[in-house]
BAMI-234694 format. One record per residue: residue in three letters; y, x negated, z of N, C-alpha, C in turn. Coordinates in pm, whole numbers, plus 50000, padded with zeros to 5 digits. Layout:
alaYXZYXZYXZ ...
END
This chain:
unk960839301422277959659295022335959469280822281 unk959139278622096958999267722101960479261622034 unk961309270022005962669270421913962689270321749 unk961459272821733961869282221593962119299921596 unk962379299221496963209318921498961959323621467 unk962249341821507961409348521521961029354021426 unk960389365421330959949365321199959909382421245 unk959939389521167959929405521204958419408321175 unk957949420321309957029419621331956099434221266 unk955749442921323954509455821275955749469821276 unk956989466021402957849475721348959179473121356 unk960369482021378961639473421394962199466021500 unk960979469321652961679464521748960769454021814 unk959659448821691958809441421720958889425821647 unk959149417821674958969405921624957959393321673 unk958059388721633956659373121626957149360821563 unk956919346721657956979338421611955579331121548 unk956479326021407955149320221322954409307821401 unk955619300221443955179285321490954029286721652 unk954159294021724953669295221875953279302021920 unk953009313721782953149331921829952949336921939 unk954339335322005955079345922085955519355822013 unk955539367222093956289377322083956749385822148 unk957719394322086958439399422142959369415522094 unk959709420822218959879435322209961639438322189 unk962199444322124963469447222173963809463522225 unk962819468022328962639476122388963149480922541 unk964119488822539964799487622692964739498622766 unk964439493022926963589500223020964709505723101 unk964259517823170964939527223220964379532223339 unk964289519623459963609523123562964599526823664 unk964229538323764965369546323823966089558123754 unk966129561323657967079563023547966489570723406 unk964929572523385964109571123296964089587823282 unk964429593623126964579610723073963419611722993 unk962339602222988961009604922858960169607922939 unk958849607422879957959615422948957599607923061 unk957469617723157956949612823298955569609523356 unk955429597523398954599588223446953299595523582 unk952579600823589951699607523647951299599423769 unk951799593923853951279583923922950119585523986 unk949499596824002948269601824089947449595023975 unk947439608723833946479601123789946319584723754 unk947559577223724947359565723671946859557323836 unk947029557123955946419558424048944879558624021 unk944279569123957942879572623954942239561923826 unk942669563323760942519546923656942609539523654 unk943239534423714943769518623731943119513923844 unk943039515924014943109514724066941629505024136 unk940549509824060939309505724072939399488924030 unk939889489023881939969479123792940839470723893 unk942439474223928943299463123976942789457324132 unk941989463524207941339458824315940269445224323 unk939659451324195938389439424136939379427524121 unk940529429624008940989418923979941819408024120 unk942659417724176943289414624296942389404224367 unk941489407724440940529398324522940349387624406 unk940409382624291939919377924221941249360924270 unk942559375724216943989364324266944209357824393 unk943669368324498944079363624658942979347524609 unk942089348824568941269335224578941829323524531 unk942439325224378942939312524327944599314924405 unk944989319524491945839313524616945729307524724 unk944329314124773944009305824896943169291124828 unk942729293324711942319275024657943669263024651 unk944509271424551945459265424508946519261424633 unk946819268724672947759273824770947749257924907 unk949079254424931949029239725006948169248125160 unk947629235525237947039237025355947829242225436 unk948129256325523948399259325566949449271625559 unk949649271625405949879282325321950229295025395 unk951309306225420950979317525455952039326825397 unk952959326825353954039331725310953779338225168 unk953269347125126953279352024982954109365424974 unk954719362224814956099371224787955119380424651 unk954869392024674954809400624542955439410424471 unk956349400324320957239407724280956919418224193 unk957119429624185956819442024167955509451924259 unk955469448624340954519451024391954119466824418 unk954919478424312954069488224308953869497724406 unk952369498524403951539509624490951129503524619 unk951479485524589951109479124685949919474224739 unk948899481024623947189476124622947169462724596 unk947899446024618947999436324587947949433124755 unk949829436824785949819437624913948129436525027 unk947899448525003946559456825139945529443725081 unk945269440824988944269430324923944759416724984 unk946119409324970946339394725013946749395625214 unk947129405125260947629403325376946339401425463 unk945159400025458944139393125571944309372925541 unk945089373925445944899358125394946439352925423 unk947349361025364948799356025400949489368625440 unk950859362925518951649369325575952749375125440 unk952759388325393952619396725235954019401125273 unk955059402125152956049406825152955939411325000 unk956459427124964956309429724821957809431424761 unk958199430824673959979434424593959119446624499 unk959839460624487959449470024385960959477624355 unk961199474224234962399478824174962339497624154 unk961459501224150961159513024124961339521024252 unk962379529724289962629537124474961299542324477 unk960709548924389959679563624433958819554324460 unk958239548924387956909542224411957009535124503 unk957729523724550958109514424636958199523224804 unk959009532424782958879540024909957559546624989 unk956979549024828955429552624900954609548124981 unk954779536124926954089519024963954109516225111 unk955639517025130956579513025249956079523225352 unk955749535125305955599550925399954489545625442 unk953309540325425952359532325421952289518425511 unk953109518325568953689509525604953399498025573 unk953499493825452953449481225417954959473825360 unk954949461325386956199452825397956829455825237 unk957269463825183958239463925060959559467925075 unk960489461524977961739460824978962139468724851 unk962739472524852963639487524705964639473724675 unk964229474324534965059467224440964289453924326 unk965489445924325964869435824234965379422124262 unk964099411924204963979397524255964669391024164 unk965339381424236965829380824368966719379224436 unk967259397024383968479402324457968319401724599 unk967169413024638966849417924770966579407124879 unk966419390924826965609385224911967049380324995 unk966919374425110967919370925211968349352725124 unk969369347725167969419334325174968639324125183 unk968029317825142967339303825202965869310125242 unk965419324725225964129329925239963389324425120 unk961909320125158961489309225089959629312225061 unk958779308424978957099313625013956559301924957 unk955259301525015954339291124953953819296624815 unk953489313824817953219317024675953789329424637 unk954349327824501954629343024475953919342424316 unk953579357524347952609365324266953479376024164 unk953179376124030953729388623921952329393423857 unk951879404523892950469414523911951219419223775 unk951599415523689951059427823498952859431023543 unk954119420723575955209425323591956089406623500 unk955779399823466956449392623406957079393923281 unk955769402623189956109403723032957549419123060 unk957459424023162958549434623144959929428723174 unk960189417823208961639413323251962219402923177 unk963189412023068963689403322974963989388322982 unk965079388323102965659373723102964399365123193 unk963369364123094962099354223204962609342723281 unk963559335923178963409320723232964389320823369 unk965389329423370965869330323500964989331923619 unk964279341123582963509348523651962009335923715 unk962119327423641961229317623637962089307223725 unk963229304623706964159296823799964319300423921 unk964439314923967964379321524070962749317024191 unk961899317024103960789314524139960629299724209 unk961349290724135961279275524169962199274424256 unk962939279424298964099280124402963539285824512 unk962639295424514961919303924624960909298024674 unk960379289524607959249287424659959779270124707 unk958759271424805958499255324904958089243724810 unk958379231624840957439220924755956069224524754 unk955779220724634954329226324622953479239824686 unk954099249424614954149263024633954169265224490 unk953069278724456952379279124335952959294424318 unk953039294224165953219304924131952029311724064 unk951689326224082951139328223987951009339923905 unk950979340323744951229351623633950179355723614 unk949929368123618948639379723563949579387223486 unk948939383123342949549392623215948679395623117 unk948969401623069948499409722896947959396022823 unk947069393522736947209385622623947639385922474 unk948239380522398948289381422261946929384022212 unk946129374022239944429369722189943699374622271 unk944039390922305942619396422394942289410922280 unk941149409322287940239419422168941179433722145 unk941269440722243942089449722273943479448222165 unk944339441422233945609440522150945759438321964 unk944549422221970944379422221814943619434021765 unk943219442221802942059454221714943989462921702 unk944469467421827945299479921789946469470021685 unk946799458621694947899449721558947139454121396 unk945699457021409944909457121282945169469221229 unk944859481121339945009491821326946619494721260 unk947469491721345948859494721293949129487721183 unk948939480621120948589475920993947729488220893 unk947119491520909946769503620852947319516520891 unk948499517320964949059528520931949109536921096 unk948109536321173948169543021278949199533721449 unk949699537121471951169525821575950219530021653 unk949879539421722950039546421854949189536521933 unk947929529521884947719519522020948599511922059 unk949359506521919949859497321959950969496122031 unk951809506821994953139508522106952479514922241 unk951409518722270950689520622404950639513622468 unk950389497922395949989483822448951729478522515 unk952399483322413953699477822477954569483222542 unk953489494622553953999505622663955429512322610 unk956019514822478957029519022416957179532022510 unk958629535422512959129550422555958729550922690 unk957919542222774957549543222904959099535923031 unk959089541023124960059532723208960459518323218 unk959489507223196959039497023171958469491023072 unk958989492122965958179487722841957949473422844 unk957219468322790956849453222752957879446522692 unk958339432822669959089429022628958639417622586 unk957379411822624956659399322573955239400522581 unk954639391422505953199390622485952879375622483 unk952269368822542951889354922520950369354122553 unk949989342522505948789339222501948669329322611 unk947659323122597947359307722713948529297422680 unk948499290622544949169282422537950659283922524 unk951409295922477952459294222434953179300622636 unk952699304722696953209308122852953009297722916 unk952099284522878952219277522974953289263022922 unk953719262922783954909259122742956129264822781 unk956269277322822957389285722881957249279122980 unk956429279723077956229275723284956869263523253 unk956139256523214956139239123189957449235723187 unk958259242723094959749243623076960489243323143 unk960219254823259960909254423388960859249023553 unk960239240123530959869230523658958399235523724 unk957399236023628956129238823686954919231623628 unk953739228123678952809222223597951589234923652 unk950489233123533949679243123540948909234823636 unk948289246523735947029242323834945559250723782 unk945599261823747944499267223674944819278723614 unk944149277523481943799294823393942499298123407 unk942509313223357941479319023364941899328923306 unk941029338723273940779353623211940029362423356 unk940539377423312940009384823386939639394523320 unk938549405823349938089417523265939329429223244 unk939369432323150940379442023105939329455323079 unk937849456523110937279465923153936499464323280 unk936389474223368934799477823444934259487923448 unk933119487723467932299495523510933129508223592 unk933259506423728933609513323767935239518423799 unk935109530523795936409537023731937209534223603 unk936239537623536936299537323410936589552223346 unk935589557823400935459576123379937129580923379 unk937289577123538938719581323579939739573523488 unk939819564023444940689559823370940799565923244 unk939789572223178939479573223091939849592623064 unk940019596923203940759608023211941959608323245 unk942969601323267943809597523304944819594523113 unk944049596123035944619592622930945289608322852 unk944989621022898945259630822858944399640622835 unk944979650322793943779662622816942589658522687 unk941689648422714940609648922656939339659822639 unk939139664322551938169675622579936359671322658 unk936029677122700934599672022821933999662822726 unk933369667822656932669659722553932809649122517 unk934109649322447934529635922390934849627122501 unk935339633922660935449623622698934409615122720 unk933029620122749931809617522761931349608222671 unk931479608222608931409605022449931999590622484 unk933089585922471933899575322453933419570022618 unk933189574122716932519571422801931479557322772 unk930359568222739929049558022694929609547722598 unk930209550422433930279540522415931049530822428 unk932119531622537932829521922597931399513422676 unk931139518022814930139516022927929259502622814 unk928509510422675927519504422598928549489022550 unk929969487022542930339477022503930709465522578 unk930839472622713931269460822787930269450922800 unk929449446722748928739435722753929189429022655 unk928909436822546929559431522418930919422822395 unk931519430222482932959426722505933359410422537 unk932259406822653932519394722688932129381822603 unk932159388522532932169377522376933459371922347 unk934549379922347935479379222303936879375522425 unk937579371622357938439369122481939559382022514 unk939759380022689940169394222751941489394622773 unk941609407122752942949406922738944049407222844 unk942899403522949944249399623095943849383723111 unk944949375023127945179363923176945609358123291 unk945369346523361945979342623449946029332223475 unk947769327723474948069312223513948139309823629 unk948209294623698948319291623867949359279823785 unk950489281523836951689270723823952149265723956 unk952009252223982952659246624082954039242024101 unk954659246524173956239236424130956079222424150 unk956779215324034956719204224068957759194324160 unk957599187324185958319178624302959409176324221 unk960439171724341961419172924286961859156824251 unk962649154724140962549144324059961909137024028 
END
């Protein structure tokens, strides 16, 4: 990121740089292919789904701001369950890439525009967008900066990219780094999604991702933060985490519900850049 070396981090496959703190996972994903425990998609469906909708409408907006006059072409890579998709296609003409067959097929059964595989294998020749979107799918793909080159090649002059990711500096992440410091991992390899199909492989903050973009032929058009809680579907998310007993789930309920005010004190732990490509020479 900034080219100093990395410093070993909370465990062996975790490291951190001192100078820019980035970091990073040496954790490898097994999508298609994946023998650990299996991914519940209904329920994670029932958790997630409330939250990524709120946020979604949040993105279709800083596209149709950002986004050149006349804009219609948007590419969403990983696109999942495809709740991004059903959210941007009244605004642009939506094409999704999902490396994952099961999920991706679901999508498609649905009939929405997704392609089985990965970007940007699947895409045709000289196929091109005013914006493409990575919905909580950048920090999982090791070789970024390719992947970031791919992007500047795809997209039109002045055609924006834009990253929704995790933060280093969102309350969430620094509380479970504190915790594992005292002895307990389990938030924290939760956070990096360890042993899952897709594990994390990076964590950045505001400044050190938009030194990465910057790097690769982009200038920032806008950041922002988004809530990493709501209100609603919260419950369901909050069952979605395992056989919680009634009570307690109840329990962690309220005093979640009682913090989210509190919360917005602090900074959240989802981010989002708007990168424009820049012109060429």
């Amino acid at each position: 990121m900034c080219g100093n070396s990395q410093v070993a981090g909370l465990a062996g496959w975790h490291a951190t740089c001192p100078a820019c703190s980035y970091e990073s996972a040496a954790l490898t994903g097994a999508i298609n292919a994946h023998t650990g425990p299996e991914v519940n998609e209904a329920e994670r469906e029932a958790g997630l789904k409330a939250l990524r909708l709120e946020n979604f409408k949040t993105i279709v907006g800083y596209a149709k701001k950002h986004a050149q006059p006349g804009a219609r072409r948007l590419l969403d890579v990983g696109s999942a369950h495809g709740w991004f998709l059903e959210t941007a296609r009244e605004d642009f003409d939506v094409l999704g890439v999902e490396p994952d067959a099961v999920v991706g097929s679901r999508a498609a059964a649905r009939g929405l525009p997704v392609r089985s595989g990965y970007f940007p294998d699947v895409l045709a020749e000289g196929e091109r967008f005013d914006v493409i979107v990575f919905n909580d799918v950048i920090e999982h793909i090791p070789d970024i900066r390719s992947a970031l080159d791919a992007c500047r090649e795809r997209l039109d002059e002045g055609g924006i990219l834009i990253l929704n990711l995790p933060s280093s500096r969102g309350f969430f992440y620094r509380l479970s780094k504190l915790i594992a410091r005292m002895g307990w991992r389990a938030p924290f390899e939760r956070l990096w999604q360890k042993d899952l199909p897709s594990p994390h492989v990076h964590y950045f903050n505001p400044r050190n991702l938009c030194q990465l973009v910057a790097g690769q032929g982009f200038e920032l058009a806008g950041a922002a933060e988004l809530p990493a809680l709501r209100a609603k579907g919260l419950l369901e998310r909050l069952r979605c985490a395992g056989n919680v007993p009634v009570l307690s789930l109840y329990l962690q309920y309220a005093a979640i519900m009682a913090a989210i005010p509190v919360l917005r004190m602090f900074p959240s732990d989802i981010i989002v850049g708007v990168f424009r490509k820049k012109a060429a020479g």
